[in-house]
C-alpha positions as CSV (number, residue, x, y, z in Angstrom):
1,X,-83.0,-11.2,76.6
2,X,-86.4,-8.9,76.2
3,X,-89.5,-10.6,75.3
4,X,-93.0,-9.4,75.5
5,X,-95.0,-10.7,78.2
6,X,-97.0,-13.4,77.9
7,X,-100.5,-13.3,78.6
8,X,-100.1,-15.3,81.6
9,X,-97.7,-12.5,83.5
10,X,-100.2,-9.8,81.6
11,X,-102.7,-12.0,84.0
12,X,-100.9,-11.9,87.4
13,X,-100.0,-8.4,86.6
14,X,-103.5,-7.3,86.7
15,X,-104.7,-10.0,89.9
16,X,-102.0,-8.2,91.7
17,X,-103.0,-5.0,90.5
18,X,-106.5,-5.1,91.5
19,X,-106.2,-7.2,94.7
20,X,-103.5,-4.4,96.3
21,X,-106.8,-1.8,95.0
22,X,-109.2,-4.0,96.6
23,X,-107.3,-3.7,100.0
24,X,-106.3,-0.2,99.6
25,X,-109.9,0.6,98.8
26,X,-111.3,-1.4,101.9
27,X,-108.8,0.2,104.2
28,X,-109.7,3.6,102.9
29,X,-113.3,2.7,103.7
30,X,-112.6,1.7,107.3
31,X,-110.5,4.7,108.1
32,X,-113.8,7.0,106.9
33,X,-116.1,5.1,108.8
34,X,-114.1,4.5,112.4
């Protein structure tokens, strides 16, 4: 069965999303500076 997503999933999508950025971002950062 296809369905859209709902807005909630649309929602956890995009807190995933930008929490695996955030730590990407951070360890990017901590490699440049060591």
């Amino acid at each position: 069965m296809a369905s859209a997503l709902t807005s909630a999933e649309v929602f956890i999508a995009l807190v995933v999303a930008a929490h695996a950025a955030v730590l990407a971002l951070r360890l990017s950062i901590s490699l440049y500076e060591a």
